[in-house]
C-alpha positions as CSV (number, residue, x, y, z in Angstrom):
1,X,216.6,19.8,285.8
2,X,220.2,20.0,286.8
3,X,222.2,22.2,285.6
4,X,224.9,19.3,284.2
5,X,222.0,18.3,282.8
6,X,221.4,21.0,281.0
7,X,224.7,21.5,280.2
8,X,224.8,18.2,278.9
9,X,221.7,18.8,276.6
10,X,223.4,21.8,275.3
11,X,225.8,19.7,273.8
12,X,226.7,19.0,270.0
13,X,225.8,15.8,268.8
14,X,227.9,13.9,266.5
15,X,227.0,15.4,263.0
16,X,227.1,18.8,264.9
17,X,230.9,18.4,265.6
18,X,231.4,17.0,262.0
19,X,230.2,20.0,261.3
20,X,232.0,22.0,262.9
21,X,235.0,20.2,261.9
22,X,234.3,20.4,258.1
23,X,234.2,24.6,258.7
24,X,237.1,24.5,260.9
25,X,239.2,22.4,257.6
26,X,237.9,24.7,255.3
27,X,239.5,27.8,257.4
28,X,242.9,25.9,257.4
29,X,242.4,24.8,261.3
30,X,243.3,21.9,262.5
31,X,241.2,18.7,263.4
32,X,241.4,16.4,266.0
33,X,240.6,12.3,265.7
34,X,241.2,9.6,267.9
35,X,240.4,6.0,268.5
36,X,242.1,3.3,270.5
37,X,245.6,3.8,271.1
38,X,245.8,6.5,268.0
39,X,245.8,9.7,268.3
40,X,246.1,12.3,265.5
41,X,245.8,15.6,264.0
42,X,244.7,16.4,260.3
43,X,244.9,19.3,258.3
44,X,243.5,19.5,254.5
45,X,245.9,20.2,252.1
46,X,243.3,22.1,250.5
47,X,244.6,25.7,251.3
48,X,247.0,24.6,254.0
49,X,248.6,27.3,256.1
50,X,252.4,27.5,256.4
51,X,252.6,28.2,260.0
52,X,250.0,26.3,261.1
53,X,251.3,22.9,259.2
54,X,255.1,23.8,260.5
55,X,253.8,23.8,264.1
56,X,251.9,20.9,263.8
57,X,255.1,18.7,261.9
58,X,256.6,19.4,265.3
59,X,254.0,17.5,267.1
60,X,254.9,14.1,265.7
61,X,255.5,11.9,262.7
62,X,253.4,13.2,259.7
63,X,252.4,11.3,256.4
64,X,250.0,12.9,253.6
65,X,247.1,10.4,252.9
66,X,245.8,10.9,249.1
67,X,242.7,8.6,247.5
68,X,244.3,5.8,245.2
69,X,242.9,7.7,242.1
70,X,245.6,10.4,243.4
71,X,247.8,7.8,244.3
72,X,247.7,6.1,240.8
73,X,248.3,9.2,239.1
74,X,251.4,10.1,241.2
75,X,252.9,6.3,240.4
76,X,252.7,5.9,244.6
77,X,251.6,2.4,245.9
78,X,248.4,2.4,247.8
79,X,249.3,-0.5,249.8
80,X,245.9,0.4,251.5
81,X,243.5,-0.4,249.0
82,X,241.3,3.1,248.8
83,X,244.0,4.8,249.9
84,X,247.9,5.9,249.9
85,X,250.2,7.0,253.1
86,X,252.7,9.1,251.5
87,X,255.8,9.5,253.6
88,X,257.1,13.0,253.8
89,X,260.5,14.0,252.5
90,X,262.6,16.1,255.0
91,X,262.1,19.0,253.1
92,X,258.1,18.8,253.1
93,X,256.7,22.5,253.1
94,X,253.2,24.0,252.4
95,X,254.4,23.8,248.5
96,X,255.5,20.5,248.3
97,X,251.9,19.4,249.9
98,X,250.0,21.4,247.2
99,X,251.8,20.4,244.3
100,X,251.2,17.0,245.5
101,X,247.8,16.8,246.3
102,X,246.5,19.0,243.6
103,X,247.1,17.9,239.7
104,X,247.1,21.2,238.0
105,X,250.9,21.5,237.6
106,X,251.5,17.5,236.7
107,X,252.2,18.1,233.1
108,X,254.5,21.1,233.7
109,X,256.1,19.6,236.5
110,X,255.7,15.3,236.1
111,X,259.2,14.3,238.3
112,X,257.2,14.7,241.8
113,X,258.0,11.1,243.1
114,X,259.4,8.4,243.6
115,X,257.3,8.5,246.5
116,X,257.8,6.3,249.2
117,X,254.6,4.6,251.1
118,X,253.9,3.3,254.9
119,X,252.1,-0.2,254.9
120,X,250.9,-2.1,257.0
121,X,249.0,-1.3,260.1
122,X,245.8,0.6,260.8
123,X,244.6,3.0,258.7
124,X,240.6,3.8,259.9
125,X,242.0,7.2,261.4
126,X,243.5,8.0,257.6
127,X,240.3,6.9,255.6
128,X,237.9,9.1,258.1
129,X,240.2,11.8,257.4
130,X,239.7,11.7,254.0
131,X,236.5,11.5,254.3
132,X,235.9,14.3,256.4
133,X,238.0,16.8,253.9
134,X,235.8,15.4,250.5
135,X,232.6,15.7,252.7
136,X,234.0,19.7,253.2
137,X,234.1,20.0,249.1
138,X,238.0,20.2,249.3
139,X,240.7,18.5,247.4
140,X,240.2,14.3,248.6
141,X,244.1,15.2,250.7
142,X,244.9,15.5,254.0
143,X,247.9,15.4,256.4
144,X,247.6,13.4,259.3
145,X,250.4,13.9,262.4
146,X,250.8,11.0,264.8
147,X,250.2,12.7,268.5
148,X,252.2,11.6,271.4
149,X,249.6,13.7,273.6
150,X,246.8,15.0,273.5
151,X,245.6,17.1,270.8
152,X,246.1,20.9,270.3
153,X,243.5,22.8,273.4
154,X,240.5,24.3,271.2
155,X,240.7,22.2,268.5
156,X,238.0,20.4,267.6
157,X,238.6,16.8,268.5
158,X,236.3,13.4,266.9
159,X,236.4,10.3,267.8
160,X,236.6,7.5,265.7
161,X,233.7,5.5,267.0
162,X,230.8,6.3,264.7
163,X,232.4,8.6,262.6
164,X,232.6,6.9,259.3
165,X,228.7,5.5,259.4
166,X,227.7,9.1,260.1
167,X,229.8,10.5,257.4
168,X,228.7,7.8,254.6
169,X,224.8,7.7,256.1
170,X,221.7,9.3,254.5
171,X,221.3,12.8,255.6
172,X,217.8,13.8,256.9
173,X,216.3,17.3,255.5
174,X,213.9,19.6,257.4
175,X,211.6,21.5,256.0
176,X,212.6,25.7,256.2
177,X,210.3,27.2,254.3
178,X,207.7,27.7,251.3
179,X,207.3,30.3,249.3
180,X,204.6,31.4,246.2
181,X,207.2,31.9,242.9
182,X,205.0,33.0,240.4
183,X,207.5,31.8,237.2
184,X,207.5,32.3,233.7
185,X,206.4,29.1,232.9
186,X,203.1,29.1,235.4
187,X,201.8,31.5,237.9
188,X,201.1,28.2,240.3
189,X,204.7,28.0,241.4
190,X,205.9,27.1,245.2
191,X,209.6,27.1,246.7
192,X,210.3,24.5,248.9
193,X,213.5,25.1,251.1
194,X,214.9,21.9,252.9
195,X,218.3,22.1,255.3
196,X,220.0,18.8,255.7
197,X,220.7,18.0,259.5
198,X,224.6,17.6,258.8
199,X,225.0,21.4,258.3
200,X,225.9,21.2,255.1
201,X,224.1,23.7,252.2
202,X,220.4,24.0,251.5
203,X,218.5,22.5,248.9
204,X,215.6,23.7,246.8
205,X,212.3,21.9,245.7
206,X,210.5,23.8,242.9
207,X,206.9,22.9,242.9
208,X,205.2,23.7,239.6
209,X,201.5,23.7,239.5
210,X,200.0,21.3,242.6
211,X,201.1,17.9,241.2
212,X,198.3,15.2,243.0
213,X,200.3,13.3,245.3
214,X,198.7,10.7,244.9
215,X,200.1,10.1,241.1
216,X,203.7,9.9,239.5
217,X,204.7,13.3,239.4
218,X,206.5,14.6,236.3
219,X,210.2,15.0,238.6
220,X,213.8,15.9,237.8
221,X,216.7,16.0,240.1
222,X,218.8,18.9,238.6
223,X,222.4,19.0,240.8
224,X,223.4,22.7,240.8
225,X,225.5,23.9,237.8
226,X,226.8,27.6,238.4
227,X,228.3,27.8,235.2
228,X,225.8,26.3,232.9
229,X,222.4,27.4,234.9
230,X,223.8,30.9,235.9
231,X,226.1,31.3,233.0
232,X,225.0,29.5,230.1
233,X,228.0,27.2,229.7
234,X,228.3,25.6,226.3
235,X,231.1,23.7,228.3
236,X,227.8,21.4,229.6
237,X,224.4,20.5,228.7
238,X,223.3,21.8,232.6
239,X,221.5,25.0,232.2
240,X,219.3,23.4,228.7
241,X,218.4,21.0,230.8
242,X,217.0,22.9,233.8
243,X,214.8,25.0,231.5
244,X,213.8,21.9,229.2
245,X,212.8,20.1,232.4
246,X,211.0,23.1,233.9
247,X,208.8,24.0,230.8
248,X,208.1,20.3,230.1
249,X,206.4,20.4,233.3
250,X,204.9,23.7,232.6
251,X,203.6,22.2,229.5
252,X,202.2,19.1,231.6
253,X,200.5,21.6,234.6
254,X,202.4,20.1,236.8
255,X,206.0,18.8,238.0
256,X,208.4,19.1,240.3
257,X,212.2,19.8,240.1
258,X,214.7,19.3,243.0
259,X,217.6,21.6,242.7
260,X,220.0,20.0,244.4
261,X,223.5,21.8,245.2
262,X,225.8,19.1,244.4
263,X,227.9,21.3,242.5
264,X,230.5,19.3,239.6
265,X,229.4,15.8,240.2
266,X,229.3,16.5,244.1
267,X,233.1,17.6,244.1
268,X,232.1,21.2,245.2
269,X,232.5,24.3,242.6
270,X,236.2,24.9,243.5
271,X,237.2,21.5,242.5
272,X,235.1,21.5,239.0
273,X,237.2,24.7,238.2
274,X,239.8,23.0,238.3
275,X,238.5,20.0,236.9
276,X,237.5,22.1,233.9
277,X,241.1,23.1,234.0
278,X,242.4,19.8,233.5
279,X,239.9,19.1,230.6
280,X,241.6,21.8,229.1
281,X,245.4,20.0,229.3
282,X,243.3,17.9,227.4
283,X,241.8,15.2,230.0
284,X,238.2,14.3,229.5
285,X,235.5,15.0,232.4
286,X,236.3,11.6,234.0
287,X,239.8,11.4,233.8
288,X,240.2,15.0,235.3
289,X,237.9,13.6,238.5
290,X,240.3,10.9,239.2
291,X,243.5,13.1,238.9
292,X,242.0,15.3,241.0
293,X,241.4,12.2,243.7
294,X,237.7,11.7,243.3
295,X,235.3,9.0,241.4
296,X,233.7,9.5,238.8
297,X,230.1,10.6,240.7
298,X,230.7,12.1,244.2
299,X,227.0,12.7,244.1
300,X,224.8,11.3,246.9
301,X,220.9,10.8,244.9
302,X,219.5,9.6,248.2
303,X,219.1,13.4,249.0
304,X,216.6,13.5,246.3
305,X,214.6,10.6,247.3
306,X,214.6,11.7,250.9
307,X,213.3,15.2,249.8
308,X,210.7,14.0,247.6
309,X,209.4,11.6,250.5
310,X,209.1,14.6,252.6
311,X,207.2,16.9,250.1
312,X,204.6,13.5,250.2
313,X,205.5,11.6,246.7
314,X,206.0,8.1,246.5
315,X,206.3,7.7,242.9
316,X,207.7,9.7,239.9
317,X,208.1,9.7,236.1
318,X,211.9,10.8,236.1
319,X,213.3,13.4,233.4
320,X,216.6,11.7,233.2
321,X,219.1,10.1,230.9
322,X,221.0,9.1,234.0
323,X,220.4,5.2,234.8
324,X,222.0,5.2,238.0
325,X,219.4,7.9,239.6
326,X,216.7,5.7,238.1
327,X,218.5,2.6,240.4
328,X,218.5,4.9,243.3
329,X,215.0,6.4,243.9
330,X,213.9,2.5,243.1
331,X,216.5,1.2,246.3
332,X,215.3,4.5,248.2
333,X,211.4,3.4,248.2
334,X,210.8,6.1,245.4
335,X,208.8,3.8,242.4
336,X,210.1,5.4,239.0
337,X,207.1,4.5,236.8
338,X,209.0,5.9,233.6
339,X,212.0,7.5,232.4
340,X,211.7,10.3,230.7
341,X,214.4,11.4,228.2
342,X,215.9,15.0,228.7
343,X,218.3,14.5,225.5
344,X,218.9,18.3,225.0
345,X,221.8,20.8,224.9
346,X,224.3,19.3,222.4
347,X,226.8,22.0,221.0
348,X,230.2,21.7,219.3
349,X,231.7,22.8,222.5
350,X,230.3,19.8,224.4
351,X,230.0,17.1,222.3
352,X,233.2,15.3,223.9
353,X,232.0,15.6,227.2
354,X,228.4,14.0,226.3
355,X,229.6,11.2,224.3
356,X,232.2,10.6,227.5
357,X,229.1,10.6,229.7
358,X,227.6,8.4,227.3
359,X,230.7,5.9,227.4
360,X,232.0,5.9,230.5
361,X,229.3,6.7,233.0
362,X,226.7,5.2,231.2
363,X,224.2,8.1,230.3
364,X,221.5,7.6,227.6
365,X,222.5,9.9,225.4
């Protein structure tokens, strides 16, 4: 073999730079995209560093780009549909981008506008760079700087082509490991580790008993909740859940329970902090999502199905009151032969945010 060959071979792939990319965001670097004529650089506002984003400004024109849940809740016009250009004042510091792109000063401090727009145009470049900082857990804000060059040397650099398939595609998981877990519960207990090919965290599938493969397995798809698994949160009904689920299936024999680390609705724990701070300004769970820039359910349930595939089920009796993972393992190839009701955990403390799960995203509750 040549050596440009194996050079060449040595290579990242795509997902390997998005990778990279999402780490280097997350450490305040910049990012490069391009595609056609345009040629940018992006920074999340997310923990943005004052230098950095006053070297960059010098580099060319610069707009934030916020979701249009942000955007609504700033009164901006999202001429863009999904998304908002927001022109930067003259005075645009470090400051000025965090107060804007992150909602827990908007009651103390409303008069942040009137903000003025860019339409027209196109705006591809913008949307992948929003989806590259939400895809890195941060706040759904980023600061994108026309380029008259080329980009910064050692940045990494993407290009557009591709970039917003591979960020919204289903994400393959490899088996790591498995390990014996004698639990309370049974002393026939297995750890399955999977690692998703985008680089992104590891997720757990806890085998309880030896579930025939061949049947609907007792299954629950549990996202990670620090608070309420770790800490017992009254806050959620989370950690009730993950022990209900686990010793219904120690009751049955057999089960199996994907922990899943899609922490806060897939917003990242960072975010649900201050999502939780919100709630407590007095916005409800969904509400505080959308000020924060997010949906309602960040989630992605395909990672369950994908996992559960892999581990060699095909069908499942779900422990859910969640419809809308029911509709995914069914479009996912994963027949769900029954729901099974996981209505648990009610306290004074959360009663609010059930019966807004209840009304809002539809839970069975």
């Amino acid at each position: 073999m040549r050596d440009s060959d194996i050079l060449n071979s040595l290579k990242p792939n795509l997902l390997e730079y998005i990778a990279r990319a999402r780490t280097d965001l997350r450490l305040g670097l910049p990012v490069g995209l391009s595609g056609g004529d345009q040629k940018v650089a992006i920074l999340a506002a997310d923990g943005i560093v004052p230098d950095r984003m006053a070297a960059l400004l010098q580099l060319g024109q610069a707009v934030l780009v916020v979701t249009q849940r942000r955007a609504e809740t700033l009164n901006a016009r999202a001429y863009d549909g999904d998304l908002a250009r927001l022109v930067l004042p003259k005075n645009a510091d470090a400051a000025w981008i965090a107060a804007v792109a992150d909602p827990k000063d908007d009651l103390t401090h409303p008069m942040k506008g009137p903000f003025q727009t860019e339409r027209g145009g196109a705006v591809d470049i913008h949307r992948a760079a929003l989806q590259l900082v939400k895809s890195a857990r941060l706040l759904p804000a980023a600061l994108v700087v026309s380029l008259n060059g080329e980009a910064p040397a050692d940045i990494t650099t993407l290009g557009l082509q591709g970039l917003s398939d591979a960020l919204a595609a289903p994400v393959a998981h490899n088996s790591v490991v498995t390990g014996r877990v004698p639990m309370a519960l049974t002393s026939a207990g297995r750890v399955h580790v999977f690692r998703p090919n985008d680089g992104g965290e590891d997720h757990v599938a806890v085998e309880v008993g030896r579930p025939e493969r061949s049947a609907p397995v007792l299954a629950r798809l549990h996202s990670a909740c620090f608070t309420g698994d770790v800490l017992g949160s009254l806050k959620c009904d989370c950690g009730t859940q993950l022990q209900s689920a686990l010793a219904e299936m120690g009751r049955e024999g057999a089960g199996v329970l994907l922990y899943l680390h899609q922490e806060g609705r897939g917003i990242g724990l960072a975010n649900k902090m201050r999502a939780y701070s919100l709630q407590d300004q007095g916005f409800d769970t969904v509400d505080a999502n959308h000020r924060l820039g997010f949906e309602d359910d960040e989630r992605d349930f395909r990672t369950g199905a994908d996992i559960l595939k892999r581990l060699g089920f095909s069908s499942v009796r779900l422990l859910t009151n969640n419809p809308a993972k029911v509709a995914m393992m069914e479009t996912q190839g994963i027949k769900v032969v029954e729901r099974v009701a996981l209505q648990v955990g009610r306290t004074p403390e959360n009663t609010d945010y059930l019966d807004v799960k209840a009304k809002k995203s539809g839970h069975l509750l």
